[in-house]
C-alpha positions as CSV (number, residue, x, y, z in Angstrom):
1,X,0.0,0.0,0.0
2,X,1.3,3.6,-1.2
3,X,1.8,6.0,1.6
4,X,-0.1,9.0,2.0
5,X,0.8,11.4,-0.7
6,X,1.3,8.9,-3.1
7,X,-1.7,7.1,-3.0
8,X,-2.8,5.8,-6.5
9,X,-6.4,4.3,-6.4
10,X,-8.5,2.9,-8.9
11,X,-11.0,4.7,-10.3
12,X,-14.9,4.4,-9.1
13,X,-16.8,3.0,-12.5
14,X,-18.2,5.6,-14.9
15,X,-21.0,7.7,-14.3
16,X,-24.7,5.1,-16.0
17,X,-25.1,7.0,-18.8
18,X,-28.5,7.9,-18.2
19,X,-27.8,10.1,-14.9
20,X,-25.7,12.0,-17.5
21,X,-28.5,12.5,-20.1
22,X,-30.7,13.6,-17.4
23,X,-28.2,16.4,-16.3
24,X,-27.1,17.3,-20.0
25,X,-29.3,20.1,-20.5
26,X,-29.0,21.6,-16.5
27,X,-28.0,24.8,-16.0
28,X,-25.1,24.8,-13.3
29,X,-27.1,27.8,-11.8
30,X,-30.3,25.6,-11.6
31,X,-28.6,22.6,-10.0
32,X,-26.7,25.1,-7.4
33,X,-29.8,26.9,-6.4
34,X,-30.9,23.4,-5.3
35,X,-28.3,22.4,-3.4
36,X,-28.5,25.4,-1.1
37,X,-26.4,27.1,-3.2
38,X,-23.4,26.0,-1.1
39,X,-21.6,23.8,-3.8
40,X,-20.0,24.5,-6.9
41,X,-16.9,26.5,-8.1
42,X,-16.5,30.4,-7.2
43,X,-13.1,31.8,-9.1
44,X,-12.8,28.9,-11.7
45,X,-13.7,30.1,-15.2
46,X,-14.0,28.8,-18.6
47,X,-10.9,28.8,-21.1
48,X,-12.8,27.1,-24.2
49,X,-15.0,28.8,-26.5
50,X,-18.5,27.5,-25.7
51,X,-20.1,24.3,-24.7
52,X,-20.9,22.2,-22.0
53,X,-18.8,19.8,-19.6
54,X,-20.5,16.6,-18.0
55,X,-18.8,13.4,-16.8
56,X,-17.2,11.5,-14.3
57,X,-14.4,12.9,-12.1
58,X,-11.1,11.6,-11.6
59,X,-9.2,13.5,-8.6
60,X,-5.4,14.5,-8.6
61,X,-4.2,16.4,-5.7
62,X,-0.6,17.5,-7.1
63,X,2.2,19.4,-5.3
64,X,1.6,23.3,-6.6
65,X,3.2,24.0,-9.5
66,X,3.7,20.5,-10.5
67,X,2.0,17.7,-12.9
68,X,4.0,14.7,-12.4
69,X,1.1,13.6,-11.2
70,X,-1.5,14.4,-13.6
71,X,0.9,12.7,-16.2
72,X,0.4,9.4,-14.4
73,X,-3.3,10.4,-14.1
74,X,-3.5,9.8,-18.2
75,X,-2.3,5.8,-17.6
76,X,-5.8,5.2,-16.2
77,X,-8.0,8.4,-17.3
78,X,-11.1,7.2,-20.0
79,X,-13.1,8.7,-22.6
80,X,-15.7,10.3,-20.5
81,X,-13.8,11.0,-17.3
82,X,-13.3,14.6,-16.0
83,X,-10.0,15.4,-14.6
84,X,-10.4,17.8,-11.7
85,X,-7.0,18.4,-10.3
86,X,-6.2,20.0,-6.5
87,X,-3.3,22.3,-7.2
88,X,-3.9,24.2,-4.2
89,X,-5.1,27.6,-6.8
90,X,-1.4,28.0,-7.0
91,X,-1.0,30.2,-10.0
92,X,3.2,30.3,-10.3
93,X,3.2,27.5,-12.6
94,X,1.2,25.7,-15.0
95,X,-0.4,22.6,-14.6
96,X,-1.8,21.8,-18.1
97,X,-1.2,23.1,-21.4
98,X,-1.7,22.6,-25.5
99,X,0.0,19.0,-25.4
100,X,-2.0,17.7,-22.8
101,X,-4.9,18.8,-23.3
102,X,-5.0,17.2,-26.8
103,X,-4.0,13.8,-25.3
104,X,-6.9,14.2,-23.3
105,X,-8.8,14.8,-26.4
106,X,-7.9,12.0,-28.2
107,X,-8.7,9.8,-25.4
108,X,-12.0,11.4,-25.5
109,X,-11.5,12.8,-21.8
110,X,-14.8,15.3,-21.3
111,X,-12.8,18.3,-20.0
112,X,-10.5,19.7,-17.1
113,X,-11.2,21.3,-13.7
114,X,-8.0,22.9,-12.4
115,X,-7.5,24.5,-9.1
116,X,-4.3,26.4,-10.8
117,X,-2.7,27.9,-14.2
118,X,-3.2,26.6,-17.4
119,X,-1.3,27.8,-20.5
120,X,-1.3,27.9,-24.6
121,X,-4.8,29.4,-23.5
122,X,-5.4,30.3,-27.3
123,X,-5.3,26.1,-27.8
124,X,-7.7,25.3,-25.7
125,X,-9.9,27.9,-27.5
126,X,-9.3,27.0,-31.2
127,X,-10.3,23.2,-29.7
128,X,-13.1,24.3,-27.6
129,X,-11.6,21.7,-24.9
130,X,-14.0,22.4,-22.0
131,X,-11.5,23.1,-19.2
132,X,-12.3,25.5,-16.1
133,X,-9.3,26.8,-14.1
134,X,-8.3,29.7,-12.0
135,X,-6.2,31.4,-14.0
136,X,-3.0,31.6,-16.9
137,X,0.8,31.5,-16.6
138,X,3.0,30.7,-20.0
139,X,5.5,29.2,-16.7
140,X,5.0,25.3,-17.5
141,X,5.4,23.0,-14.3
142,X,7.7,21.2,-12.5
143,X,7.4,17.5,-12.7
144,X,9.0,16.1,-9.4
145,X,6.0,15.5,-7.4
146,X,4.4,14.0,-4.8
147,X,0.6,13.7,-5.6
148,X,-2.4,11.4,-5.4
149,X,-4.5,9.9,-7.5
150,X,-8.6,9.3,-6.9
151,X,-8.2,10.9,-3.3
152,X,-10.9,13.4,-2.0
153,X,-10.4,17.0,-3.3
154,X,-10.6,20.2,-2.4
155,X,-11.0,22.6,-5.4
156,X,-12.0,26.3,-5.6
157,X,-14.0,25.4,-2.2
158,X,-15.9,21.9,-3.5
159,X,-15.3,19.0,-1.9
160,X,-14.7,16.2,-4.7
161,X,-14.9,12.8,-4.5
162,X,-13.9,10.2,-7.4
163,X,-16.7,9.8,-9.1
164,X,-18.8,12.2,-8.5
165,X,-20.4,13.7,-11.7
166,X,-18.9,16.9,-12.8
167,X,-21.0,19.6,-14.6
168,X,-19.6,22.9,-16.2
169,X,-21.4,25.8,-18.3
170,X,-20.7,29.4,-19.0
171,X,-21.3,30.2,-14.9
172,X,-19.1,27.8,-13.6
173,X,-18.9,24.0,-12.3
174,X,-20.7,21.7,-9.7
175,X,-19.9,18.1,-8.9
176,X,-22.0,16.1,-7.1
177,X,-22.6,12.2,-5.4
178,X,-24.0,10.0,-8.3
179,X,-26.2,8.5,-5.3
180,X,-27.9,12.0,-5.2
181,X,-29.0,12.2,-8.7
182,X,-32.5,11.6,-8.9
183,X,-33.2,13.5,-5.7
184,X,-31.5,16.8,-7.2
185,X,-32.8,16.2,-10.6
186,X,-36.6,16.5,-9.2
187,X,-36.0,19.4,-7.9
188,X,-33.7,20.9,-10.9
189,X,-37.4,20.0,-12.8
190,X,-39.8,22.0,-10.5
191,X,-37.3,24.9,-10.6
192,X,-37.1,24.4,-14.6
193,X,-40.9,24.5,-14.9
194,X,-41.4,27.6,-12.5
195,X,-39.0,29.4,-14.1
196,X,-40.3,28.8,-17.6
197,X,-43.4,30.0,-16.7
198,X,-42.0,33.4,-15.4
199,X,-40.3,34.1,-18.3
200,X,-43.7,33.3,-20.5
201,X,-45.2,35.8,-17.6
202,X,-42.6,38.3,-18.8
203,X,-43.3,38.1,-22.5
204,X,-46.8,38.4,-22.0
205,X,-46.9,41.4,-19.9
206,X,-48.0,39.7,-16.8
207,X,-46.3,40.7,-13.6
208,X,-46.0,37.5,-11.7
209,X,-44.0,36.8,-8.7
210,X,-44.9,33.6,-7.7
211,X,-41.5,32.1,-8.8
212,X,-39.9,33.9,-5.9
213,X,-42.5,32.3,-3.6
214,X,-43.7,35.8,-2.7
215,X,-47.4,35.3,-1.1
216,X,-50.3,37.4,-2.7
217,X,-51.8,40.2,-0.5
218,X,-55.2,39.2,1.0
């Protein structure tokens, strides 16, 4: 057994395929709002052009400044996996850049959450690689290490656990416990529905708060 800080564990099976399906469409602001609005990503933002991220995460917690790790990460990552990497928002140093990111690609990895630098930012652009992070350097890494592999996380204040399905848009990212799924996804629909039906209530010139939960005067 690896000692800690050089722990490399398998990782948990995919996220079924039809938790993802349900979740495709979500808006990350709709799926906060029902989880208290406690959970999900506050600095990380988008470096690709548009699009959505959804899959399963694989967790590195890497040494700032350094990707040894992450490199190793690639011997077991899959076409469908999410790697969300612990880099303690250390922004010296990239962790990720042009080169890896298209390995990722090819293996048909679903995107990046990085707690720390990127670079070749124009890249991950042109190939509209999802990929969140906290900010850009053009200083690559250092590749010495230690780091772990499918450990809990702690990234731009969420908690993640391998696993756990991972779901970016334009505002930002959430992960959450597979096991949770159809729970949140009930309520992600009721908030979908009453918030369609304010926005008909705008276009139709009918001033409605009822979304809010406001009560009528008597």
């Amino acid at each position: 057994m690896s000692p800690i800080g050089h722990r490399i564990n398998p990782s948990a099976p995919p996220v079924p395929a039809a938790i993802l399906d349900d979740f495709r469409d979500a808006a990350v602001a709709v799926i906060s709002d029902n989880m208290n609005r406690l959970h999900g990503s506050k600095s990380l933002r988008p470096y690709h052009r548009s699009g959505r991220l959804i899959g399963t995460a694989v967790t590195v917690k890497t040494r700032p400044g350094d990707n040894q790790t992450l490199h190793k990460a690639y011997e077991i990552l899959r076409a469908g996996d999410v790697l969300v990497v612990d880099g303690s928002g250390d922004l010296a140093q990239a962790l990720v850049g042009e080169i890896m990111m298209s390995r990722a690609k090819a293996i048909g990895v679903a995107g990046f959450v990085i707690d720390g630098a990127i670079r070749d930012v124009d890249a991950f652009v042109k190939a509209d690689f999802p990929c969140y992070a906290r900010g850009v350097t053009h200083r690559g890494p250092y590749k010495s290490g230690p780091g772990e592999i499918n450990v809990p996380v702690s990234v731009d204040g969420m908690v993640v656990m391998p696993g756990d399905v991972v779901i970016g848009d334009a505002d930002g990212v959430v992960t959450f416990d597979r096991a949770e799924a159809a729970e949140l996804l009930a309520l992600v629909r009721k908030q979908e529905a009453r918030e369609a039906d304010a926005l008909k209530a705008i276009a139709e010139g009918r001033l409605d708060n009822a979304y809010i939960g406001v009560a009528k005067a008597p």
